[in-house]
GULUM-434375 format. One record per atom (N, C-alpha, C): x, y, z. Coordinates in nm, 2 decimals, always signed. Layout:
GULUM-434375
xx,yy,zz
X,Y,Z
...
END
This chain:
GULUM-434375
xx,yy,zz
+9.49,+3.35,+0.49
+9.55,+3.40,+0.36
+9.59,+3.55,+0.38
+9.72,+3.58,+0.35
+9.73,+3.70,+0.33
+9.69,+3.79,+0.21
+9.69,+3.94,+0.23
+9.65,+4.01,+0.17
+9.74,+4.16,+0.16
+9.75,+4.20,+0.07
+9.87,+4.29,+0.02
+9.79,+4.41,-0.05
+9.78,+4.56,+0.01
+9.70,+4.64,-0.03
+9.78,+4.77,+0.00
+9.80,+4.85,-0.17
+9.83,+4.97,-0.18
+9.72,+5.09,-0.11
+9.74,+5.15,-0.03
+9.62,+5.25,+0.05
+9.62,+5.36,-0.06
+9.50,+5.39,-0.08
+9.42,+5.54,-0.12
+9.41,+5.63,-0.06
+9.45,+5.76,-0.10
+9.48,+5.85,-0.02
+9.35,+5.92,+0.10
+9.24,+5.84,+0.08
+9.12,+5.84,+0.16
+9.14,+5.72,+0.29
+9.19,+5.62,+0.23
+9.23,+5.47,+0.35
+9.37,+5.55,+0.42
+9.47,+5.63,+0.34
+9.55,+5.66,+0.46
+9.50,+5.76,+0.55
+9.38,+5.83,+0.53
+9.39,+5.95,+0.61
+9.32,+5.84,+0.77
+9.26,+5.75,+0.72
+9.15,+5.68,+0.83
+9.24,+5.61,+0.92
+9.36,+5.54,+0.81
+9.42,+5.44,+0.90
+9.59,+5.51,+0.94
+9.64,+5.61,+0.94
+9.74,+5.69,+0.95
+9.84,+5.67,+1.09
+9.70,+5.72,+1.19
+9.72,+5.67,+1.36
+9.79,+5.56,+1.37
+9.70,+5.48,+1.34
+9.72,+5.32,+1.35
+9.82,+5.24,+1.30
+9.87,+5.29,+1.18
+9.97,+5.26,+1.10
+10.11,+5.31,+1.19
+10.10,+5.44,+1.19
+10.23,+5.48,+1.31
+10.28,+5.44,+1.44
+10.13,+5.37,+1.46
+10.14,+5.35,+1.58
+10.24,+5.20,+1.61
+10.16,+5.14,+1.49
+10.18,+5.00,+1.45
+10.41,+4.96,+1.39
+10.41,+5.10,+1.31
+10.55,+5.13,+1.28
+10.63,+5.11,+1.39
+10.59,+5.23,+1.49
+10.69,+5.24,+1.60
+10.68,+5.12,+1.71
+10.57,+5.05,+1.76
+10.55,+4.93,+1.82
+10.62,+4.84,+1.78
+10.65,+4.78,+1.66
+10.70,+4.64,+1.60
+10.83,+4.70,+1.47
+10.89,+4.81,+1.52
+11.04,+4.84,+1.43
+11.11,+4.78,+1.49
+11.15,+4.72,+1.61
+11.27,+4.69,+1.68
+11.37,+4.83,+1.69
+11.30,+4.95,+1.71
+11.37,+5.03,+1.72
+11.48,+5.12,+1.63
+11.45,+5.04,+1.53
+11.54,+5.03,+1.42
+11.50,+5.18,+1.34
+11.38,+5.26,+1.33
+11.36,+5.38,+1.24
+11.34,+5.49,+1.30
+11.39,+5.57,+1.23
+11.46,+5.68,+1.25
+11.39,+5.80,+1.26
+11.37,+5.90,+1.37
+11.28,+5.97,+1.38
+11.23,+6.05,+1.24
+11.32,+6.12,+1.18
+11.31,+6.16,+1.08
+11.23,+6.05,+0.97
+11.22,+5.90,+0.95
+11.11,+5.84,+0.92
+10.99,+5.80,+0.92
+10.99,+5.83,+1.11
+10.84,+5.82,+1.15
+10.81,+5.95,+1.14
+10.85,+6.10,+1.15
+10.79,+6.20,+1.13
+10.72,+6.23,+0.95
+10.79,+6.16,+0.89
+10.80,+6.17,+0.73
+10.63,+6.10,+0.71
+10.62,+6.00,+0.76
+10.54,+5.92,+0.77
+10.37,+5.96,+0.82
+10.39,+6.00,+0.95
+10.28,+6.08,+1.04
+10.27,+6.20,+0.93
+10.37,+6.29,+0.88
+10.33,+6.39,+0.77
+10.30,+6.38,+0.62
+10.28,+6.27,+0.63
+10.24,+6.23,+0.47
+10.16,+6.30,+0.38
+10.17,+6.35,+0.32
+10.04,+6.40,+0.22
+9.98,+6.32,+0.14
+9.81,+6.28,+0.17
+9.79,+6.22,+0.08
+9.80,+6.20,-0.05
+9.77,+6.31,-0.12
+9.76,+6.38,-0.25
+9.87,+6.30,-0.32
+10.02,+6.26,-0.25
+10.08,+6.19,-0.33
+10.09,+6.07,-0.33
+9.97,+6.03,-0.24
+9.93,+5.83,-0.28
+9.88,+5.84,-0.41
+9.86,+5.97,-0.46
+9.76,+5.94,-0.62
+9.90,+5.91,-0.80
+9.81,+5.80,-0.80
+9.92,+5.80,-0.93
+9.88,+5.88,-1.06
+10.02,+5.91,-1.11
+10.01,+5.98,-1.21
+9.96,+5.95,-1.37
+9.87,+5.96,-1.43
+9.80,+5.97,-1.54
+9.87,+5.93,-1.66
+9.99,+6.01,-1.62
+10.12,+5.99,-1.73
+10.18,+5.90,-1.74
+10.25,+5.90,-1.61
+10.35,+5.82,-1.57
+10.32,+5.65,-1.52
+10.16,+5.66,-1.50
+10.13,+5.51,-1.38
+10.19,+5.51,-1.23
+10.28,+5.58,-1.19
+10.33,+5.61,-1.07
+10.30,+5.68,-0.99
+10.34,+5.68,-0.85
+10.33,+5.80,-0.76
+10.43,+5.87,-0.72
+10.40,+6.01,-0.59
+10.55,+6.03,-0.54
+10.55,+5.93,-0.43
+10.45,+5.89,-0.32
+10.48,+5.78,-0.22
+10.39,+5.66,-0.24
+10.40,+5.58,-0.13
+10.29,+5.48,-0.17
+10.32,+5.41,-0.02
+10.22,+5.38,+0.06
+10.17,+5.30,+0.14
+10.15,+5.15,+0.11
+10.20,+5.06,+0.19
+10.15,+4.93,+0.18
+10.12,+4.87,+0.30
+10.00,+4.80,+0.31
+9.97,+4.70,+0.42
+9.99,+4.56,+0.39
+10.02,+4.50,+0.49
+9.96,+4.28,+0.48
+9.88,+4.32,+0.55
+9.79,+4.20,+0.54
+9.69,+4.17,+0.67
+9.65,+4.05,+0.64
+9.60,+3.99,+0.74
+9.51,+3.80,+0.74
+9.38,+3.90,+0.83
+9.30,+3.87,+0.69
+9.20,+3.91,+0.79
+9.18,+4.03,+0.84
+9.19,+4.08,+0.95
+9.17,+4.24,+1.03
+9.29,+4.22,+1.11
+9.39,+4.12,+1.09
+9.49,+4.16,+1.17
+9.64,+4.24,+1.08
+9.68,+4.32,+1.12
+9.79,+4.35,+1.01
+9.89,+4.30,+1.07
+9.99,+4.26,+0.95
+10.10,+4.20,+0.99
+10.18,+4.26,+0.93
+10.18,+4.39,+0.82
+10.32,+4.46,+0.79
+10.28,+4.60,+0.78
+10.37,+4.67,+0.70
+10.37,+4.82,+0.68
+10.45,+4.87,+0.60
+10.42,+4.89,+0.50
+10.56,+4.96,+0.36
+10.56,+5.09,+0.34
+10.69,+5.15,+0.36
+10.59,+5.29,+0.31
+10.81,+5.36,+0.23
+10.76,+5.48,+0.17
+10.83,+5.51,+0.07
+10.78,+5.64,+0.01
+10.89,+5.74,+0.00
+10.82,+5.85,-0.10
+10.94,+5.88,-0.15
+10.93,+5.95,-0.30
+11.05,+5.96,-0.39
+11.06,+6.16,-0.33
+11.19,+6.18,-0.40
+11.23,+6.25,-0.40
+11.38,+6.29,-0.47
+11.41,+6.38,-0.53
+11.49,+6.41,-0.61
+11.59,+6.31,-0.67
+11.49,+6.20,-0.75
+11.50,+6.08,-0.84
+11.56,+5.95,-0.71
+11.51,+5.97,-0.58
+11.57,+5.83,-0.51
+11.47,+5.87,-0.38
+11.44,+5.75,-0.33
+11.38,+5.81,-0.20
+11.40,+5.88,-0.11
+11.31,+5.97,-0.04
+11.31,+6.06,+0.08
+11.36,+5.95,+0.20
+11.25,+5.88,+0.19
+11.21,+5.80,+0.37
+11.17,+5.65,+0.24
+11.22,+5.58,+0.34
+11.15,+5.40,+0.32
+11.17,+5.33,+0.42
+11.10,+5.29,+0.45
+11.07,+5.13,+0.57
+10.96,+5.04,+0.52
+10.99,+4.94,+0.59
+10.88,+4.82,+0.64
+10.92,+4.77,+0.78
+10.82,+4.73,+0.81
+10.81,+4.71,+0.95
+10.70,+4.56,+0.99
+10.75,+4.49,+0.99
+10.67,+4.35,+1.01
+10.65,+4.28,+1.13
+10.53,+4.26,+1.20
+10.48,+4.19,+1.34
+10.58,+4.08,+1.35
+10.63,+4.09,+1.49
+10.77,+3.96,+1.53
+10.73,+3.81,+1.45
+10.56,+3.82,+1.51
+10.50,+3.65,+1.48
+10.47,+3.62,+1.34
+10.49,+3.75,+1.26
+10.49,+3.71,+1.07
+10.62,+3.73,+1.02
+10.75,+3.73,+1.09
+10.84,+3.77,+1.01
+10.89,+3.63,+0.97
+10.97,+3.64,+0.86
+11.03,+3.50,+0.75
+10.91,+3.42,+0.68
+10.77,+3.45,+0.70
+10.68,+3.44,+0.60
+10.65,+3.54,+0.50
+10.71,+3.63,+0.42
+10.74,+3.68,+0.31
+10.61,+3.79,+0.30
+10.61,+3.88,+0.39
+10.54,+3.99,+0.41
+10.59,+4.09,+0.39
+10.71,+4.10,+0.41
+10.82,+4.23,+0.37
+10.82,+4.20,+0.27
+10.87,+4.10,+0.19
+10.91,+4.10,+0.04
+10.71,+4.13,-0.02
+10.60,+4.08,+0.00
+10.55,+4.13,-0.03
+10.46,+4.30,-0.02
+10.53,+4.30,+0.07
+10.47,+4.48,+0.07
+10.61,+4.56,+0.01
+10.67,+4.52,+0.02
+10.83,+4.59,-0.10
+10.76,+4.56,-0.24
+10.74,+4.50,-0.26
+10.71,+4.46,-0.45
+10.57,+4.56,-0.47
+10.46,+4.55,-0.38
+10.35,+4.62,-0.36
+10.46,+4.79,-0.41
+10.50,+4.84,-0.33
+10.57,+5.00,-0.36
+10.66,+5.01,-0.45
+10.73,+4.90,-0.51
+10.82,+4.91,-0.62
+10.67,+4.92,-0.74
+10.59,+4.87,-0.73
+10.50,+4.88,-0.85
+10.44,+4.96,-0.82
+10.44,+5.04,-0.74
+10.36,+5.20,-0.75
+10.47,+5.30,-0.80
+10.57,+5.33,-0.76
+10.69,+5.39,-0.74
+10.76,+5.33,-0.89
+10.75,+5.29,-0.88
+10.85,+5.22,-1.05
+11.01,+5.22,-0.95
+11.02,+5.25,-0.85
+11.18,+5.23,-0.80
+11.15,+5.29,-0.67
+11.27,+5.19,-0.59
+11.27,+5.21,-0.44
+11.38,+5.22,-0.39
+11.43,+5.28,-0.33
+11.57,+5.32,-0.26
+11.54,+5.27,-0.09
+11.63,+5.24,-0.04
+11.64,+5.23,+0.09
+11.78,+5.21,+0.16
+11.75,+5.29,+0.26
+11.90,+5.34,+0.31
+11.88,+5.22,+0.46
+11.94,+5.10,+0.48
+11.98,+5.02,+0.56
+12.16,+5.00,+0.62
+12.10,+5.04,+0.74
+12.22,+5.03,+0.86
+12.25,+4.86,+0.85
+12.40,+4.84,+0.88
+12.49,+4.71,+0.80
+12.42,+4.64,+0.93
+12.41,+4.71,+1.07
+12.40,+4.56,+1.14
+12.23,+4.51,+1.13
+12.16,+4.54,+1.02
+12.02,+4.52,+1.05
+12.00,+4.36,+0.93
+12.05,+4.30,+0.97
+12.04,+4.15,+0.89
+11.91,+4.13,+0.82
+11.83,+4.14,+0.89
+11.67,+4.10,+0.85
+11.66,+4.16,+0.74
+11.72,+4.32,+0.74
+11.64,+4.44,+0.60
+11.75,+4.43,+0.50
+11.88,+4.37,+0.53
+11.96,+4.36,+0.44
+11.89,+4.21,+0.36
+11.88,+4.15,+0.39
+11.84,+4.04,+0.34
+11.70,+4.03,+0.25
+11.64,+4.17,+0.29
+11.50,+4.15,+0.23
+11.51,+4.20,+0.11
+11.62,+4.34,+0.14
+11.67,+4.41,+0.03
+11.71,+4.33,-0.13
+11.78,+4.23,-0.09
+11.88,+4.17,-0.16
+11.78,+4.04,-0.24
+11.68,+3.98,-0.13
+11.61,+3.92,-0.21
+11.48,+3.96,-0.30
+11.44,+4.07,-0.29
+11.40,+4.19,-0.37
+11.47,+4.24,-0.48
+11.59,+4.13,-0.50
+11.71,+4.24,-0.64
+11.78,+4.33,-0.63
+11.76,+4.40,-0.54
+11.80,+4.50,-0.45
+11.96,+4.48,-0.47
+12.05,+4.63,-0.51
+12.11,+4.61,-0.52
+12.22,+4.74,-0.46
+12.33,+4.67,-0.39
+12.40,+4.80,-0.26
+12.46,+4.89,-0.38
+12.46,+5.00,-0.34
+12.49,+5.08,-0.49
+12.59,+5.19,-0.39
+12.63,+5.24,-0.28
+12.72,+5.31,-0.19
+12.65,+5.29,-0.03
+12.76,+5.36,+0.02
+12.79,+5.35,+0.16
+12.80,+5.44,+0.23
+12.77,+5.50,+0.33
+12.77,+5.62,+0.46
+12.73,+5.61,+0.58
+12.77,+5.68,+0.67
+12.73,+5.69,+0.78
+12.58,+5.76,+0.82
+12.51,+5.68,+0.86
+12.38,+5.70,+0.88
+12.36,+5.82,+0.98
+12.20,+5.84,+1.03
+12.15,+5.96,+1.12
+12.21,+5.87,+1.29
+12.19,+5.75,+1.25
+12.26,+5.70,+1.39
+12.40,+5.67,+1.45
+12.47,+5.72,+1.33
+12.61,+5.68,+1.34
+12.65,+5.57,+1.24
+12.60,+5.49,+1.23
+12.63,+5.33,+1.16
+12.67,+5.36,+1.05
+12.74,+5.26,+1.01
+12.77,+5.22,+0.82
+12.62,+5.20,+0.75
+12.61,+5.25,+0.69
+12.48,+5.24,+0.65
+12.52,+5.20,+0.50
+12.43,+5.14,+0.46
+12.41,+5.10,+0.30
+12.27,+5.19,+0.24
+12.31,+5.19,+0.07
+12.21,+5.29,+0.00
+12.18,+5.10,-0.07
+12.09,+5.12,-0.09
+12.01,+4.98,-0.19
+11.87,+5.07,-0.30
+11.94,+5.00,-0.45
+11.85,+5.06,-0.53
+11.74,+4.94,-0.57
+11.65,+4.96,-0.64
+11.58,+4.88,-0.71
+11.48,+4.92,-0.83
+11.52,+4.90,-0.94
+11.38,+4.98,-1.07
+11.27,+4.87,-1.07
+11.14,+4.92,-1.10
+11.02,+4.80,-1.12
+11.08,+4.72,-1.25
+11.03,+4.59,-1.27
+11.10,+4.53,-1.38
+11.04,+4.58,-1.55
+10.93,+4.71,-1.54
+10.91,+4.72,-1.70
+10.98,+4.86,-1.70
+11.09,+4.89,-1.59
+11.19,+4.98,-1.64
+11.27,+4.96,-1.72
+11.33,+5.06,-1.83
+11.46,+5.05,-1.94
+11.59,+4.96,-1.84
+11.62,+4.85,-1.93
+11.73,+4.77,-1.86
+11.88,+4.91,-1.90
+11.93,+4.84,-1.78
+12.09,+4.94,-1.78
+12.14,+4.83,-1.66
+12.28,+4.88,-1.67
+12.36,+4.81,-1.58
+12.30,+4.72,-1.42
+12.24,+4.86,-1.38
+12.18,+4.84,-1.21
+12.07,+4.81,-1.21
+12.00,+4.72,-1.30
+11.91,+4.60,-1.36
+11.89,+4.53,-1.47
+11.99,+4.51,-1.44
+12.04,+4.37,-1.55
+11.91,+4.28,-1.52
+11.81,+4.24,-1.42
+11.73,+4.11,-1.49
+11.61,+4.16,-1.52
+11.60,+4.25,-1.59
+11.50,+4.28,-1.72
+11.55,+4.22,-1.86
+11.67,+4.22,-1.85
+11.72,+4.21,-2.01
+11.65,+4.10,-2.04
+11.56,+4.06,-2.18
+11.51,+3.95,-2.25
+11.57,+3.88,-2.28
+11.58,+3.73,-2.26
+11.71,+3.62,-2.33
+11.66,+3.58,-2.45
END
């Protein structure tokens, strides 16, 4: 059975290494230095949620069966849209719904998730989309690529246009 767990800013200082390690081993080469640097420099302080708000500024997510991990979510906001976002999922768990569950894991810390996905990466476009996710503009990425911007609000955000499926019927 899988298991889906937001880290405390005490679990990321312990498991940090391991986690990066784990990132850059099973991305498919796909993230971007400026991601994994973002990442390795994490400050814990903003795994803590806010009192106010119920949110954070970033939020870590793991899967695991057991002691083995099979994903990685990670995400930090920044001037109302994310800094850095990935997931990163073991070849032998992917299309068993680990990404979609460590994405829902950081949308409900975060109350909203941005991610900037390069057009030829099928797997993260697809994960995006099944997440609600929705392409909101276009640019050329740190790699060169067409890149897509994809937004997403948690669902007990105020309904507006760019989440329509909150609205109550």
């Amino acid at each position: 059975m899988m298991e889906v767990q937001l880290l405390t800013p005490q679990q990321w200082n312990s498991y940090r290494r391991r986690l990066a390690d784990f990132a850059v081993q099973y991305s498919d080469k796909r993230l971007t230095a400026a991601s994994i640097q973002a990442f390795r420099a994490l400050d814990a302080a903003q795994l803590i949620q806010s009192h106010e708000t119920g949110y954070s500024e970033a939020a870590v997510s793991i899967a695991r069966q057991g002691s083995r991990l099979l994903g990685v979510g990670f995400a930090v906001k920044g001037d109302k849209q994310n800094k850095e976002c990935f997931f990163v999922v073991q070849p032998q768990a992917r299309k068993l719904g680990v990404g979609t569950a460590v994405a829902r894991s950081l949308i409900s810390r975060l109350g909203q998730l941005t991610c900037h996905v390069a057009v030829d990466n099928i797997p993260s476009m697809a994960l995006c989309f099944r997440l609600g996710m929705e392409a909101v503009s276009m640019f050329t990425g740190p790699t060169g690529k067409p890149t897509l911007r994809f937004e997403r609000r948690a669902p007990n955000e105020a309904a507006c246009t760019r989440n329509i499926d909150v609205i109550s019927q």
